[in-house]
mmCIF file as gemmi writes it, N, C-alpha and C atoms, coordinates in Angstrom:
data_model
loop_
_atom_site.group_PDB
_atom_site.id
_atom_site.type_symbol
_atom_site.label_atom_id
_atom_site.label_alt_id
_atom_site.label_comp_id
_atom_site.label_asym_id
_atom_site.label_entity_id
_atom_site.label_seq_id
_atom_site.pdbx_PDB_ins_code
_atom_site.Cartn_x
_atom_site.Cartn_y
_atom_site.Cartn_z
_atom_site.occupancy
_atom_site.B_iso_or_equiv
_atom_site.pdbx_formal_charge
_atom_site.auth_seq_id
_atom_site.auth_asym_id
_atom_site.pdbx_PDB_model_num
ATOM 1 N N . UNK Axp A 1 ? 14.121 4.967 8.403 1 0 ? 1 A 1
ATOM 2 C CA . UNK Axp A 1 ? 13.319 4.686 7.226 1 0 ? 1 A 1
ATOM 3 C C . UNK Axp A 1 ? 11.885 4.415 7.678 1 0 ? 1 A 1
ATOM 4 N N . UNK Axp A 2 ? 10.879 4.629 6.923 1 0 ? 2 A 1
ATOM 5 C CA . UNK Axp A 2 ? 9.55 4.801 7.172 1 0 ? 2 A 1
ATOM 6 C C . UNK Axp A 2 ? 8.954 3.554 6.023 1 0 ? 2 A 1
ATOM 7 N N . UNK Axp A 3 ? 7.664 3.426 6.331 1 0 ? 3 A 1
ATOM 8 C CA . UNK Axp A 3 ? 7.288 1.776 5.316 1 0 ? 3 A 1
ATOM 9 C C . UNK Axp A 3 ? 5.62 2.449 5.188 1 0 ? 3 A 1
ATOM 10 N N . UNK Axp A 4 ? 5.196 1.944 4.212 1 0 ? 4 A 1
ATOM 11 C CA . UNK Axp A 4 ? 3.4 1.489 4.737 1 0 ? 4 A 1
ATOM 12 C C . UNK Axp A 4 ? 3.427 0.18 4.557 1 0 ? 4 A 1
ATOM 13 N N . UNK Axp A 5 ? 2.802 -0.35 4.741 1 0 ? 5 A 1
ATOM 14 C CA . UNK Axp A 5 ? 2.141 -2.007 4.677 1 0 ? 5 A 1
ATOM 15 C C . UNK Axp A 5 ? 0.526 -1.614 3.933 1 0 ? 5 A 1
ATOM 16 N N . UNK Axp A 6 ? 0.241 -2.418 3.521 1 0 ? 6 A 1
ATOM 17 C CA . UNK Axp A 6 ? -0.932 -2.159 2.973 1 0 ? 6 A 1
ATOM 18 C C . UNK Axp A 6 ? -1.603 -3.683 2.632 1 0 ? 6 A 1
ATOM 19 N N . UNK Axp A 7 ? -2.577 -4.335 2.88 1 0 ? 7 A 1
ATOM 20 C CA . UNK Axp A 7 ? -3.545 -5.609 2.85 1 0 ? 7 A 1
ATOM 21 C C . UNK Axp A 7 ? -4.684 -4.862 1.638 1 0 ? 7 A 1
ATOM 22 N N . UNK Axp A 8 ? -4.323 -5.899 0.87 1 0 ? 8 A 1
ATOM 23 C CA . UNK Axp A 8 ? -6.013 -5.677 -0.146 1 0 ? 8 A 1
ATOM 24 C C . UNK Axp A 8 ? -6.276 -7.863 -0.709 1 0 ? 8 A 1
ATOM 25 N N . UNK Axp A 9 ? -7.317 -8.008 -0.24 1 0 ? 9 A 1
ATOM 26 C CA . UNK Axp A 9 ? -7.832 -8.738 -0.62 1 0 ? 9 A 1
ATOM 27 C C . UNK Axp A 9 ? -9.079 -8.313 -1.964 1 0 ? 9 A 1
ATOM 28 N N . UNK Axp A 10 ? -8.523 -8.691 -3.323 1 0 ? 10 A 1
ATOM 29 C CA . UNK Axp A 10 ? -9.371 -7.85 -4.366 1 0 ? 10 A 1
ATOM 30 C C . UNK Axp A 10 ? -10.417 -9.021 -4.806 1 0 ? 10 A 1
ATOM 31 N N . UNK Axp A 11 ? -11.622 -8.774 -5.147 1 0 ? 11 A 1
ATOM 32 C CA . UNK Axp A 11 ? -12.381 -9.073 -6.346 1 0 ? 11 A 1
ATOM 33 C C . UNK Axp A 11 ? -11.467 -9.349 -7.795 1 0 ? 11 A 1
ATOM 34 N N . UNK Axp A 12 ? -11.39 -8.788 -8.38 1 0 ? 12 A 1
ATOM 35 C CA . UNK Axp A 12 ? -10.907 -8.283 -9.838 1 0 ? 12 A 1
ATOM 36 C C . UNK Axp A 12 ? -9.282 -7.958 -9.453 1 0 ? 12 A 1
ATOM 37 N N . UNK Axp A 13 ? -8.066 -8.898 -9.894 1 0 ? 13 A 1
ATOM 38 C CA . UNK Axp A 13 ? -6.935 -8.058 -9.926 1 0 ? 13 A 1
ATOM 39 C C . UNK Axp A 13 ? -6.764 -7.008 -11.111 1 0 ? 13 A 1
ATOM 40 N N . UNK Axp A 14 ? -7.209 -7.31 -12.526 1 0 ? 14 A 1
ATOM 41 C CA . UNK Axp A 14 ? -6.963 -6.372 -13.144 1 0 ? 14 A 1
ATOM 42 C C . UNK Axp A 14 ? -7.276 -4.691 -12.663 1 0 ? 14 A 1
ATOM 43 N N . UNK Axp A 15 ? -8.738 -5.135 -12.223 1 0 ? 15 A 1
ATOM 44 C CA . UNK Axp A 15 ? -9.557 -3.324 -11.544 1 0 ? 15 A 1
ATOM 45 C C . UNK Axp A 15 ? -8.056 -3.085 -10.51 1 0 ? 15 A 1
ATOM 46 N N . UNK Axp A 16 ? -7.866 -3.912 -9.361 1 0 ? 16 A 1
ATOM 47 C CA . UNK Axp A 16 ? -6.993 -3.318 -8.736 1 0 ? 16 A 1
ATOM 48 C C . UNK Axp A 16 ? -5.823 -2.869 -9.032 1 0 ? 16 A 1
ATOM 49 N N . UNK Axp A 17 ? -5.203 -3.462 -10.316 1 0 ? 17 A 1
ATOM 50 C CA . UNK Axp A 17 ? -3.892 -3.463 -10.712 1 0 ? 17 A 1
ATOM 51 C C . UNK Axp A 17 ? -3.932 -1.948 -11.534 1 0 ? 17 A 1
ATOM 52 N N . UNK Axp A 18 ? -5.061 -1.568 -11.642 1 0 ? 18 A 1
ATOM 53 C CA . UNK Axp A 18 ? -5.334 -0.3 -12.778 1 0 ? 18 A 1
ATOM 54 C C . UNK Axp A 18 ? -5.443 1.142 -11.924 1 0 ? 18 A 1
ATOM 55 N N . UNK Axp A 19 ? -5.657 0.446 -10.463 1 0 ? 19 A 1
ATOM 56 C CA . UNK Axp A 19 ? -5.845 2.014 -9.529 1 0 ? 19 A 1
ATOM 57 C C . UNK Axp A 19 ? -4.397 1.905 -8.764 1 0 ? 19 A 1
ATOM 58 N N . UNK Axp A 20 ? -3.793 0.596 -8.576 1 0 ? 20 A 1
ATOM 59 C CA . UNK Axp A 20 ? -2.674 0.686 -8.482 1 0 ? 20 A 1
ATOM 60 C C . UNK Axp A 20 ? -1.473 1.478 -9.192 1 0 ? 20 A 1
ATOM 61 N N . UNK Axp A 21 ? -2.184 1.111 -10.38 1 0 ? 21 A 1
ATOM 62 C CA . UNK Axp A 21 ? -0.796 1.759 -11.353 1 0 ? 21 A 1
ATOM 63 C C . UNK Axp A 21 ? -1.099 3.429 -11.327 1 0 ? 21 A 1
ATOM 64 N N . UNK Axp A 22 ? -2.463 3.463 -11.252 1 0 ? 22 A 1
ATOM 65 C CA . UNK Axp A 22 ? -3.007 5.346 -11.43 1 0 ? 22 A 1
ATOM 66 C C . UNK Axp A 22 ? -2.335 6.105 -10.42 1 0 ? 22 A 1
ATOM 67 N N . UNK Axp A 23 ? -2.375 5.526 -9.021 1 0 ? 23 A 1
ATOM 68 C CA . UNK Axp A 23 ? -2.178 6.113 -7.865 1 0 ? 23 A 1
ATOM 69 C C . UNK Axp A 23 ? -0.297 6.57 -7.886 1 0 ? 23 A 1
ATOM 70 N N . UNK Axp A 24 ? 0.294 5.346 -8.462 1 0 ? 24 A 1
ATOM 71 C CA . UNK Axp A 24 ? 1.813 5.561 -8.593 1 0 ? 24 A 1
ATOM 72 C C . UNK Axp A 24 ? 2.171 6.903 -8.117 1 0 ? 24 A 1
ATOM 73 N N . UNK Axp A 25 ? 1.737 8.03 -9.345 1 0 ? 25 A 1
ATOM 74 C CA . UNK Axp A 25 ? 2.504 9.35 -9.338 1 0 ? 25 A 1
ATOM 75 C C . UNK Axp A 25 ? 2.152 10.474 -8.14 1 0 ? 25 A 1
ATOM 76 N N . UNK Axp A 26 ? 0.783 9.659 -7.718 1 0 ? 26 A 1
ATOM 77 C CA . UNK Axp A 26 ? 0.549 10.341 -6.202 1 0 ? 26 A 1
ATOM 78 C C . UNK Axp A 26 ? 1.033 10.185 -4.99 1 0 ? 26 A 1
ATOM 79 N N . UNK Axp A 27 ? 1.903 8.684 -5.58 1 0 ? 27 A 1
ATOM 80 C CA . UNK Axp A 27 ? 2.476 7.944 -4.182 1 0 ? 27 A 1
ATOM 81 C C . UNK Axp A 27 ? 3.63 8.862 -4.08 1 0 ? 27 A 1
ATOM 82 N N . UNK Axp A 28 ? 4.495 8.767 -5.279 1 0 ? 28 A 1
ATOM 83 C CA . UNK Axp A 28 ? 5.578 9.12 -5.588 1 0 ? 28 A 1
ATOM 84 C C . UNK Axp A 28 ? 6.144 10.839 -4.724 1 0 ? 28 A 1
ATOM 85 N N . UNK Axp A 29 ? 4.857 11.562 -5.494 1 0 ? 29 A 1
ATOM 86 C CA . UNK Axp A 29 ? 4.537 13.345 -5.24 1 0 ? 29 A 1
ATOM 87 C C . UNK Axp A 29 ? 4.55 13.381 -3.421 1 0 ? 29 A 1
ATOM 88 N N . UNK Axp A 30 ? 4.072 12.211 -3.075 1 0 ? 30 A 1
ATOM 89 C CA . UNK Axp A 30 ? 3.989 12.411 -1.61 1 0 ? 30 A 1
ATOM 90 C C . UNK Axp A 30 ? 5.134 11.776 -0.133 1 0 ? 30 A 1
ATOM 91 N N . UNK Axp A 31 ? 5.723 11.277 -1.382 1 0 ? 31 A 1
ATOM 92 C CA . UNK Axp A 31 ? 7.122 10.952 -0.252 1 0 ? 31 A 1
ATOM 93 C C . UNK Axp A 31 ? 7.733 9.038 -0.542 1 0 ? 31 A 1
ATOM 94 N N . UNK Axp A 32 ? 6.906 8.547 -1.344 1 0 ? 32 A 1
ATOM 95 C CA . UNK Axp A 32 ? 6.842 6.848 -1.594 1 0 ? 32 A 1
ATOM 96 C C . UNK Axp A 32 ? 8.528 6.642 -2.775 1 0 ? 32 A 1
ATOM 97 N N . UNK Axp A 33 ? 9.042 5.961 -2.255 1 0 ? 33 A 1
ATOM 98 C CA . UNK Axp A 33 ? 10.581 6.288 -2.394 1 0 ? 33 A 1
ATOM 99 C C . UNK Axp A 33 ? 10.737 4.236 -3.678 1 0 ? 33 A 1
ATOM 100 N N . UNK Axp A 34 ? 9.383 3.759 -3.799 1 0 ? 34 A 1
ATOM 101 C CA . UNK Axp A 34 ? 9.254 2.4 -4.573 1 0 ? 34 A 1
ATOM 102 C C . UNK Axp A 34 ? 8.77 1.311 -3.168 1 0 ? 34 A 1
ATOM 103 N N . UNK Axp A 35 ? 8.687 0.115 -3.771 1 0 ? 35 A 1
ATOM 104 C CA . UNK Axp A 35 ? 8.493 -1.049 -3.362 1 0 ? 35 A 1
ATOM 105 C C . UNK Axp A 35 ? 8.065 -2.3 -3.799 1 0 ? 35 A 1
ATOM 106 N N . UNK Axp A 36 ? 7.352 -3 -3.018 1 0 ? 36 A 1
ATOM 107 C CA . UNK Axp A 36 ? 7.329 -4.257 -3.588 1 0 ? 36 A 1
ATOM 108 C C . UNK Axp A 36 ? 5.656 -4.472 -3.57 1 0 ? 36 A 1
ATOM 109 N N . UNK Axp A 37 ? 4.977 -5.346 -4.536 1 0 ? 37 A 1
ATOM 110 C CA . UNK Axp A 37 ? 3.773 -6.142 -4.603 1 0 ? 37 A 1
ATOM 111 C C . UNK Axp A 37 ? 3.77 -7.622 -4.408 1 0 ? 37 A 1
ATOM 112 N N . UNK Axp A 38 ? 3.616 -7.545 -3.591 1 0 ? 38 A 1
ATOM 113 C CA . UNK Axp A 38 ? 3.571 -9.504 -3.05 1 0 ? 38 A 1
ATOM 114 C C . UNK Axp A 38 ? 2.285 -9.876 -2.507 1 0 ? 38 A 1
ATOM 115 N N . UNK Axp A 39 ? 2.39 -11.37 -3.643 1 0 ? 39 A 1
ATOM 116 C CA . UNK Axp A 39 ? 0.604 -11.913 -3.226 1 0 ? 39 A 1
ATOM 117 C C . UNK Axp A 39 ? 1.002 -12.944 -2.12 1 0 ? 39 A 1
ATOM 118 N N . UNK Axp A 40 ? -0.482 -13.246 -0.992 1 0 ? 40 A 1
ATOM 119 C CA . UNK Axp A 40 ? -0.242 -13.791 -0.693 1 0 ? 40 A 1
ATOM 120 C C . UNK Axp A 40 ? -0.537 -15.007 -0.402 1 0 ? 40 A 1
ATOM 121 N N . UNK Axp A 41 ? -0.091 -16.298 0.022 1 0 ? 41 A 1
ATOM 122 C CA . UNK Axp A 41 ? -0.2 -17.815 -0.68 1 0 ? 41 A 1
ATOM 123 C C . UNK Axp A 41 ? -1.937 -18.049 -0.253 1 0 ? 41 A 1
ATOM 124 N N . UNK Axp A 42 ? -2.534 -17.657 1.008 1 0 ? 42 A 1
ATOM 125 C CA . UNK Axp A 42 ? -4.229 -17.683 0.845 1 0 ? 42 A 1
ATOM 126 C C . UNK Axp A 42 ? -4.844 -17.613 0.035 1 0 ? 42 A 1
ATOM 127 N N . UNK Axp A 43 ? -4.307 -16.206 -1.369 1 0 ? 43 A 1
ATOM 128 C CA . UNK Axp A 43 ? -5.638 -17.051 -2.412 1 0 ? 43 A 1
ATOM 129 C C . UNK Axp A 43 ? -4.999 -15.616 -3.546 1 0 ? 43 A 1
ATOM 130 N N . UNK Axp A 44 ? -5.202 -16.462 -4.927 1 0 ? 44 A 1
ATOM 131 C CA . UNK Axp A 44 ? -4.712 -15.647 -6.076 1 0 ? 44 A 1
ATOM 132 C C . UNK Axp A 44 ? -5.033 -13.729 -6.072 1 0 ? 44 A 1
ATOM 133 N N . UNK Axp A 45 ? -6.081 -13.556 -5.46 1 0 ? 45 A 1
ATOM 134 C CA . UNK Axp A 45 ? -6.08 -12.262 -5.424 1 0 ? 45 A 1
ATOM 135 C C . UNK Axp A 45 ? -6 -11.493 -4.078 1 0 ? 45 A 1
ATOM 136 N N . UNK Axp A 46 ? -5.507 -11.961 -3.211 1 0 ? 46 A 1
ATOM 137 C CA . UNK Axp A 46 ? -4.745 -11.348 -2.052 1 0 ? 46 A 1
ATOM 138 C C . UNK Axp A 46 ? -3.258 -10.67 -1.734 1 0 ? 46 A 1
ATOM 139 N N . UNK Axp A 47 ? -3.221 -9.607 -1.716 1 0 ? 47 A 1
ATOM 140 C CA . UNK Axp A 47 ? -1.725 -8.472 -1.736 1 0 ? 47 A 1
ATOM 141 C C . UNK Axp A 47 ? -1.611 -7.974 -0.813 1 0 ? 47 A 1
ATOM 142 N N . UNK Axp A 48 ? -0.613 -7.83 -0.851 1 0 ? 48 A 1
ATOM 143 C CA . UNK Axp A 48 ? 0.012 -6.692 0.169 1 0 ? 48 A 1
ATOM 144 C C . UNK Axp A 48 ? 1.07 -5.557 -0.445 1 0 ? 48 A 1
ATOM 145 N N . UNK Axp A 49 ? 0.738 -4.885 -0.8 1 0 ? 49 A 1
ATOM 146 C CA . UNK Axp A 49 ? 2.065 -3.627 -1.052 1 0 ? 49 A 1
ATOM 147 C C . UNK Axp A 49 ? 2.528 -2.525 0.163 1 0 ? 49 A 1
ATOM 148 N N . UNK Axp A 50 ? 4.071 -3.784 -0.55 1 0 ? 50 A 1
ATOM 149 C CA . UNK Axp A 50 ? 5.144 -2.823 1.079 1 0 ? 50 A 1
ATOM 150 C C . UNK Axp A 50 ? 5.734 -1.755 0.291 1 0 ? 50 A 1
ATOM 151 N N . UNK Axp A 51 ? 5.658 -0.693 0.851 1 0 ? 51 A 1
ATOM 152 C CA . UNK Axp A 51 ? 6.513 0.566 -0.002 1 0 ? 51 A 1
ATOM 153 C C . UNK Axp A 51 ? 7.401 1.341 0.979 1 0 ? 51 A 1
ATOM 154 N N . UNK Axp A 52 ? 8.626 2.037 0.534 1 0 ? 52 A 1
ATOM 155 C CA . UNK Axp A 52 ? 9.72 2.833 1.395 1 0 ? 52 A 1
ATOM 156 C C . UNK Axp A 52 ? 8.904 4.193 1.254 1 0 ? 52 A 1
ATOM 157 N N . UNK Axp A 53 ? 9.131 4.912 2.582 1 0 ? 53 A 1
ATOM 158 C CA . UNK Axp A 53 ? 8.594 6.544 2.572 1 0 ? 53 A 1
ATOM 159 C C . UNK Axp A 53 ? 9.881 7.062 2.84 1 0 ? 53 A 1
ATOM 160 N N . UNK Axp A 54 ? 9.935 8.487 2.18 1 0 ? 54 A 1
ATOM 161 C CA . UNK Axp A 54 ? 10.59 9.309 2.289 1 0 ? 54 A 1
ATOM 162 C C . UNK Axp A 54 ? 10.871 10.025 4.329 1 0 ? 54 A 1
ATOM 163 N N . UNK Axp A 55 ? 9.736 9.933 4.929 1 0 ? 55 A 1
ATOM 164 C CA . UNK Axp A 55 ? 9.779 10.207 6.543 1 0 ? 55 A 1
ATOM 165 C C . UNK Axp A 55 ? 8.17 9.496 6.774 1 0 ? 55 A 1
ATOM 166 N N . UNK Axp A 56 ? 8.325 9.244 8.231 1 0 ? 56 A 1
ATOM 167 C CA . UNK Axp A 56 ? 7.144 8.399 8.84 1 0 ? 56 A 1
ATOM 168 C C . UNK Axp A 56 ? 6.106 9.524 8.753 1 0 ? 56 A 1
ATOM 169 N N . UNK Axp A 57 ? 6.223 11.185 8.87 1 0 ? 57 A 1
ATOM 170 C CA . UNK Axp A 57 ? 4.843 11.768 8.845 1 0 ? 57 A 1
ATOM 171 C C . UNK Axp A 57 ? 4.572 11.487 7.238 1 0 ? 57 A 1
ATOM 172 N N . UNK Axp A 58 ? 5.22 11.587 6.373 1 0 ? 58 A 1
ATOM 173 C CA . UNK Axp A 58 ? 4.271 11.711 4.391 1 0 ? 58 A 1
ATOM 174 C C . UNK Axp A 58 ? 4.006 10.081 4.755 1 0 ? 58 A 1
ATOM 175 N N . UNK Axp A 59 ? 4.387 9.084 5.098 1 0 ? 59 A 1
ATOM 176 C CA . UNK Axp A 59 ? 3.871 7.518 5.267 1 0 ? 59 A 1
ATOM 177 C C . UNK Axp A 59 ? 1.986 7.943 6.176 1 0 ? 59 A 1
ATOM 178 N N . UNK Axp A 60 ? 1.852 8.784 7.027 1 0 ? 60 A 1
ATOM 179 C CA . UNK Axp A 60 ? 0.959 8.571 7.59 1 0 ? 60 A 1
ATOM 180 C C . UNK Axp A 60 ? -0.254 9.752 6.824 1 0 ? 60 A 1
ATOM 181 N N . UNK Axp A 61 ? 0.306 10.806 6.43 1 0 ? 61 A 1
ATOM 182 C CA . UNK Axp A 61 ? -0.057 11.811 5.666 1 0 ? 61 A 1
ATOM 183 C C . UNK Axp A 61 ? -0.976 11.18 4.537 1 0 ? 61 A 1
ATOM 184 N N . UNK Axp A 62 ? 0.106 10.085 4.126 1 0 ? 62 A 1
ATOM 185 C CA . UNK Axp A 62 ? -0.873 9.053 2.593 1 0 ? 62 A 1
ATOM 186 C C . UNK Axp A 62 ? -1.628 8.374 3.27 1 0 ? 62 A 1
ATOM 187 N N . UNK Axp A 63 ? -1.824 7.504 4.291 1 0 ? 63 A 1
ATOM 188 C CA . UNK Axp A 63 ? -2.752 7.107 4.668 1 0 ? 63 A 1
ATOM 189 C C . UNK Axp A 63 ? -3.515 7.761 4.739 1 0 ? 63 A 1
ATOM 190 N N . UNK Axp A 64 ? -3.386 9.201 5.716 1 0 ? 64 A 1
ATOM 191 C CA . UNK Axp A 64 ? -5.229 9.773 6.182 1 0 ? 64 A 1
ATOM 192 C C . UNK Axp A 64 ? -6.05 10.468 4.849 1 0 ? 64 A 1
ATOM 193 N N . UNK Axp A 65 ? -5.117 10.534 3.809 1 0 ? 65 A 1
ATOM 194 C CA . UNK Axp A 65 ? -5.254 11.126 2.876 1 0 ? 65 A 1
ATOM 195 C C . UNK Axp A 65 ? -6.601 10.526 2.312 1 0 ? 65 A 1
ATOM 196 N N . UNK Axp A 66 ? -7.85 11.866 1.856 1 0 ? 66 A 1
ATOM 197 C CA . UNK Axp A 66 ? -9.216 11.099 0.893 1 0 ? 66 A 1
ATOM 198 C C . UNK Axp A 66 ? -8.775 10.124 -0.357 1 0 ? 66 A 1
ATOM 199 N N . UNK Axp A 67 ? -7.817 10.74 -0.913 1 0 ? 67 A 1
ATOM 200 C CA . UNK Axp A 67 ? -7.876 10.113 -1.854 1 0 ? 67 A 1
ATOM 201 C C . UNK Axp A 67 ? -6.911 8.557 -1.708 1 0 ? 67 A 1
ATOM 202 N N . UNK Axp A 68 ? -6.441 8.635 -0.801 1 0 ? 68 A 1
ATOM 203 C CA . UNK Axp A 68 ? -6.339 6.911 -0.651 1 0 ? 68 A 1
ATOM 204 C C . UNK Axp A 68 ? -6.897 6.24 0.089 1 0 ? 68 A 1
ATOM 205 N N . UNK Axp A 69 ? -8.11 6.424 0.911 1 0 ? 69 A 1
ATOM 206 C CA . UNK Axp A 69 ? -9.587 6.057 0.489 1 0 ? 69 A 1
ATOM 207 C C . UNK Axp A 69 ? -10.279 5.755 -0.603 1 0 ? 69 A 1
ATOM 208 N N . UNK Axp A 70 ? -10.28 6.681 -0.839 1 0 ? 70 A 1
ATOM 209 C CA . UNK Axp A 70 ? -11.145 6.398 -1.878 1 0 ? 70 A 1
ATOM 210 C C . UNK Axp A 70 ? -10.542 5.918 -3.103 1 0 ? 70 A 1
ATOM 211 N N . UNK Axp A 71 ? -9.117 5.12 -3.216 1 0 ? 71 A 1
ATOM 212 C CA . UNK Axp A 71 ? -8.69 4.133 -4.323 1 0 ? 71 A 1
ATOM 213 C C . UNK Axp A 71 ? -8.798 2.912 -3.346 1 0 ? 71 A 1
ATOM 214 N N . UNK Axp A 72 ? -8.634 2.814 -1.829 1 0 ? 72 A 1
ATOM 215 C CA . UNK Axp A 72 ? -9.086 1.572 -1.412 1 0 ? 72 A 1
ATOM 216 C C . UNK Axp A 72 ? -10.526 1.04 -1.932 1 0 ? 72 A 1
ATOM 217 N N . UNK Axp A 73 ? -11.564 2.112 -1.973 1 0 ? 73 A 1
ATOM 218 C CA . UNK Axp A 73 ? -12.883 1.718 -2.623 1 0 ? 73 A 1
ATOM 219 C C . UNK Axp A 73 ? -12.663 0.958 -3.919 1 0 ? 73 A 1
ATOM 220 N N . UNK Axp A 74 ? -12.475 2.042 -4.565 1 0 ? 74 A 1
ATOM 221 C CA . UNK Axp A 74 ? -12.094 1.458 -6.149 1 0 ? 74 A 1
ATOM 222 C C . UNK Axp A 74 ? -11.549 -0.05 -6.301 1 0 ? 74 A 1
ATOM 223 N N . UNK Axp A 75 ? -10.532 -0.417 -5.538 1 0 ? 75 A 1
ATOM 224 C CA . UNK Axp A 75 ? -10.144 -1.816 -5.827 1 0 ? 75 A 1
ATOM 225 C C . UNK Axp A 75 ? -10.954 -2.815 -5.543 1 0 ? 75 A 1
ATOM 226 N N . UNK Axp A 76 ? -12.062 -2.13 -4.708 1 0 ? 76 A 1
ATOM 227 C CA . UNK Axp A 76 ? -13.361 -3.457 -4.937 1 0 ? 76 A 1
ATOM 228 C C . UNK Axp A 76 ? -12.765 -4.59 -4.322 1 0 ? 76 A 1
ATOM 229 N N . UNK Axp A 77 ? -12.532 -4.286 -2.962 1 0 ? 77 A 1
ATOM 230 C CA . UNK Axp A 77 ? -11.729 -5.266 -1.614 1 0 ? 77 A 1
ATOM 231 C C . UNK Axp A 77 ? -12.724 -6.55 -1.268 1 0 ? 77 A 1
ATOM 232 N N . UNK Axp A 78 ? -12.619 -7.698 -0.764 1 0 ? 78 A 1
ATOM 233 C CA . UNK Axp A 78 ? -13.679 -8.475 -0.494 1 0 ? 78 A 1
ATOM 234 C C . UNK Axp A 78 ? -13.95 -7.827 1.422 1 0 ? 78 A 1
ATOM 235 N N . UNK Axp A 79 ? -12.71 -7.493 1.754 1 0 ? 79 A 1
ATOM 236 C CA . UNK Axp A 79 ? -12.797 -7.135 3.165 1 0 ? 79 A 1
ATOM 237 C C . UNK Axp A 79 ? -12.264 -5.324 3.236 1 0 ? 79 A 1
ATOM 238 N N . UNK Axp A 80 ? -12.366 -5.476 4.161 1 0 ? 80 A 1
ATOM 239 C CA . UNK Axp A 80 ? -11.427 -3.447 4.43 1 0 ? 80 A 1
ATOM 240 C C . UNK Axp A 80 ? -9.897 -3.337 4.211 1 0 ? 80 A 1
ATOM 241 N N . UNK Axp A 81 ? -9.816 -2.716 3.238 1 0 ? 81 A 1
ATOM 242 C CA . UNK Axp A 81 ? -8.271 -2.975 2.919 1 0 ? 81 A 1
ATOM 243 C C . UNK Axp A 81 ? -7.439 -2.062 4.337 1 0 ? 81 A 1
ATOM 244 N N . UNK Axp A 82 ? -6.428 -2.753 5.066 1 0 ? 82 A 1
ATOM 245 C CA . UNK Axp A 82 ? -5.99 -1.638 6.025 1 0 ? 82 A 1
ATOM 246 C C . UNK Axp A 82 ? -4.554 -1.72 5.628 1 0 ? 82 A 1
ATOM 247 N N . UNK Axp A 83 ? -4.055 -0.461 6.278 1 0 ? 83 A 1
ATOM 248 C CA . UNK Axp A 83 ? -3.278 0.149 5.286 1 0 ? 83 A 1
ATOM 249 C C . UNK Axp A 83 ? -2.4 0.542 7.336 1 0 ? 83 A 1
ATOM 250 N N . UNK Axp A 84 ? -1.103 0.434 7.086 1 0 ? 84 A 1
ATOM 251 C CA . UNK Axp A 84 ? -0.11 0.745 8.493 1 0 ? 84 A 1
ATOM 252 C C . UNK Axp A 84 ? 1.273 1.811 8.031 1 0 ? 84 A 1
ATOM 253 N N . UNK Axp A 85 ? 1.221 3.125 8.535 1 0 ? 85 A 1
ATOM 254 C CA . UNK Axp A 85 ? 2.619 3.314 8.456 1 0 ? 85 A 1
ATOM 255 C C . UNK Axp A 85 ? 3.262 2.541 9.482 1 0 ? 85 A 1
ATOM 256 N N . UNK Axp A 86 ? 4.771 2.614 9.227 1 0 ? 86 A 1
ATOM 257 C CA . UNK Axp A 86 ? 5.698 1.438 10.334 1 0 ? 86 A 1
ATOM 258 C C . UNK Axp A 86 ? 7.159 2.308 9.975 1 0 ? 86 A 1
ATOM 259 N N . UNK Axp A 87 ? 7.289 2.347 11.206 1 0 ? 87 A 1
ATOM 260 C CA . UNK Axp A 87 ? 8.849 2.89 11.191 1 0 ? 87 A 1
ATOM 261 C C . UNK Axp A 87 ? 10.203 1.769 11.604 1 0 ? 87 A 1
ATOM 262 N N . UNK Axp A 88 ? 11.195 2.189 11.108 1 0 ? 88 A 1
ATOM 263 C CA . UNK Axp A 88 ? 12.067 1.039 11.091 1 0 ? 88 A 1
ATOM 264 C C . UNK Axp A 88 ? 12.966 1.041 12.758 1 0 ? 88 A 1
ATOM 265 N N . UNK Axp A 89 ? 12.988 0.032 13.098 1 0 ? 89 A 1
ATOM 266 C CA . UNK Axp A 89 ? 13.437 0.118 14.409 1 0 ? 89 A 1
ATOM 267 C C . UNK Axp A 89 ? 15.291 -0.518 14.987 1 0 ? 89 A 1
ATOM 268 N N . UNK Axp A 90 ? 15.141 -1.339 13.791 1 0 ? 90 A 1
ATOM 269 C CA . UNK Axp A 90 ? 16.486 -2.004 14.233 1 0 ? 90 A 1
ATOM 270 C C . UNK Axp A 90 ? 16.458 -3.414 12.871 1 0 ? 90 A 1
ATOM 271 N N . UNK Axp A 91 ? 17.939 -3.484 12.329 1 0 ? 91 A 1
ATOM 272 C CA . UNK Axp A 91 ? 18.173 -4.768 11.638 1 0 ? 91 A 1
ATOM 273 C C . UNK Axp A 91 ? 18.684 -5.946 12.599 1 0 ? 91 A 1
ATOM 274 N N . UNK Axp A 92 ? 18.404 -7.138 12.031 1 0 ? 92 A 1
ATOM 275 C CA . UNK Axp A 92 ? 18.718 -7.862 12.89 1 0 ? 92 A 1
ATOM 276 C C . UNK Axp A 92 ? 19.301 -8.708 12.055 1 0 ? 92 A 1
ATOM 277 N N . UNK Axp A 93 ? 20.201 -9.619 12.43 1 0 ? 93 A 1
ATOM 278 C CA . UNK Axp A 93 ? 20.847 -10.924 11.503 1 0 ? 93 A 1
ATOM 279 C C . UNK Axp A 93 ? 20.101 -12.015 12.232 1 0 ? 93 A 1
ATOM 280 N N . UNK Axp A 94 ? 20.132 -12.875 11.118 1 0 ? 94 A 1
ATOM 281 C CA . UNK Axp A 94 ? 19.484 -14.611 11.894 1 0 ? 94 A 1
ATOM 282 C C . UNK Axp A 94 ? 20.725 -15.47 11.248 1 0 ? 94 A 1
């Protein structure tokens, strides 16, 4: 299984929540199999969206991709939103 990770520290959640939702059907078209949006406890408009890929190359494919660039712009980041494919390596129990 293949992942992205993705960090956006936003300005505006609504602006981000609106290129979020736009981008969906591009995620989808390109191999993004769902996931999760989790903020995180540093500060009300800090996220991370973890999503499942269909294979680790369409996970890295969406990254180099212009146009997810250029919706990192759009969300109007306070810092550089960076964005990781990650491949799955092993489950572990605790």
């Amino acid at each position: 299984m293949a992942y992205v990770l993705i960090h956006h520290n936003v300005i505006d959640y609504d602006k981000f929540r609106s290129v979020f939702d736009f981008d969906a059907a591009r995620r989808k078209r390109l191999g993004c199999q769902g996931g999760r949006l989790l903020r995180s406890t540093i500060g009300p408009n800090d996220f991370f969206a973890f999503f499942e890929w269909d294979t680790l190359e369409n996970a890295r494919r969406f990254i180099a991709e212009y146009e997810t660039r250029e919706a990192f712009e759009w969300v109007h980041s306070v810092e550089e939103v960076r964005a990781f494919a990650l491949e799955d390596v092993e489950s572990v129990d605790f």
